[in-house]
C-alpha positions, 0 to 999 in steps of 0.5 A: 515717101517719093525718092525725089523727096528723100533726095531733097531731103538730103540735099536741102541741110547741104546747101544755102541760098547764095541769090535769090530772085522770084522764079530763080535761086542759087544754092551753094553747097557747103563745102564740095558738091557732094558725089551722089549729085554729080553721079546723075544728072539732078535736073532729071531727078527732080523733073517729077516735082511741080514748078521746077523748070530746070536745075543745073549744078556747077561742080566747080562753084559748088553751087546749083541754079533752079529755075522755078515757077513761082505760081507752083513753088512761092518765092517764100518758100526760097526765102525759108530757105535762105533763114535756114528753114527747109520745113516749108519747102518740103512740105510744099514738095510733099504736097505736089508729089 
């Protein structure tokens, strides 16, 4: 498994959608944004994953935005997400790495 899949992983039970249009969606992390995210800038983590534009997080709103290409990542995906549902996601993400 690729470390940008593991760390999606560990970030996806963390968050909810907060907004979601086709092509951008803002997570809220569920309390603070957790340390292991804040070390690093995460838009480099997740450069390797198809269809991430750009990722920026806001450790004062505890939120991030993603800026995706809906061709690469379907906007359902997102859609999932907001349900609760990061299954497809992943596997989506698995897919490409």
């Amino acid at each position: 498994m690729s470390e940008e899949l593991k760390r999606l992983e560990e970030i996806l039970p963390l968050v909810s959608v907060a907004h979601h249009i086709p092509g951008r969606v803002r997570l809220k992390f569920k309390g603070r944004v957790p340390p292991q995210i804040l070390a690093a800038p995460i838009g480099g983590r997740f450069e390797k994953i198809k269809g991430i534009i750009s990722v920026s997080v806001n450790p004062i709103s505890a939120s991030a935005v993603i800026v995706y290409d809906q061709e690469a990542l379907p906007p359902l995906l997102f859609e999932a997400l907001r349900n609760g549902d990061c299954k497809p996601i992943l596997e989506c993400v698995r897919s490409v790495l």
